[in-house]
Phi, psi and omega in degrees: 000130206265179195247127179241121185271151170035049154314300142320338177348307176279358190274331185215188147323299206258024169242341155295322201281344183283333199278268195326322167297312154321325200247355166261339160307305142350278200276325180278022187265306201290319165325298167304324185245023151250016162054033196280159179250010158332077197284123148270179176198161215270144198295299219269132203279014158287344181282350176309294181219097161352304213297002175263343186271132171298160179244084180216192189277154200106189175327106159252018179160126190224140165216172158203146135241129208310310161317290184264005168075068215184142164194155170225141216232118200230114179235134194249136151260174209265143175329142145227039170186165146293014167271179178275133179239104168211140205196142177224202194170162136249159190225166175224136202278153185062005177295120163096008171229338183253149185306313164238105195267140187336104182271138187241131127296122191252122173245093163322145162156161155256135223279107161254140180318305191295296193294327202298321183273014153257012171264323147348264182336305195287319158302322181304317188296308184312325174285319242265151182277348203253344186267136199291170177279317174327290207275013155262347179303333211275288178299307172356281219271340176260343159267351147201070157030045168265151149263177194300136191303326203257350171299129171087356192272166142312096183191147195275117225297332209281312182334000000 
């Protein structure tokens, strides 16, 4: 039986904001401790000033950078088993409108001691400037066991 945080999220502002607060803590401790000299910043302008975000299930902490053209969207829902429930993906944000467009990694879940620390792994990998679209597609798939989306395709390690 997994351990489920901020579970509660939705019942009110501030046990959202508690929640929303776990995952920017979260994430700028793997930031702080890779030292980058990357400024990430919150993608999504609602990730901007709270006080804007509805309090529902979905998107609840967004970063990007700007640099390496890279952003990550962390969307949390309410438990529906005691398992760990968790799932990602990339997507690429801006094809065919911004000159150079955005690869995003999307993390699903319901937020658990157990989902938080494969929501880690994926963000440590994902900020490293060196890592590819392949090869977070690659840990996805070997940290919960989806498979990979990009398997059997033509695509360039670059990607």
């Amino acid at each position: 039986m997994v351990k489920h945080l901020h579970r509660d999220f939705l019942v009110d502002r501030d046990r959202y904001d508690a929640g929303a607060d776990y995952w920017h803590q979260l994430c700028r401790d793997v930031l702080r401790g890779h030292s980058q000299g990357d400024p990430w910043q919150p993608f999504f302008g609602i990730h901007r000033d709270a006080s804007h975000i509805v309090v529902e299930e979905g998107s609840i902490y967004s970063l990007h950078s700007e640099k390496q053209k890279k952003a990550i969207s962390i969307e949390q829902y309410l438990p529906k088993s005691e398992d760990v429930e968790i799932s990602a993906m990339t997507d690429t944000f801006g094809e065919d409108v911004l000159p150079n467009p955005i690869i995003v990694l999307t993390i699903w879940c319901a937020l658990s001691e157990e989902s938080a620390v494969i929501a880690r792994q994926l963000i440590e990998a994902w900020i490293r400037e060196d890592t590819t679209r392949v090869q977070i597609e690659d840990l996805i798939a070997k940290l919960t066991g989806r498979k990979n989306l990009f398997e059997g395709t033509q695509m360039d390690d670059n990607s």
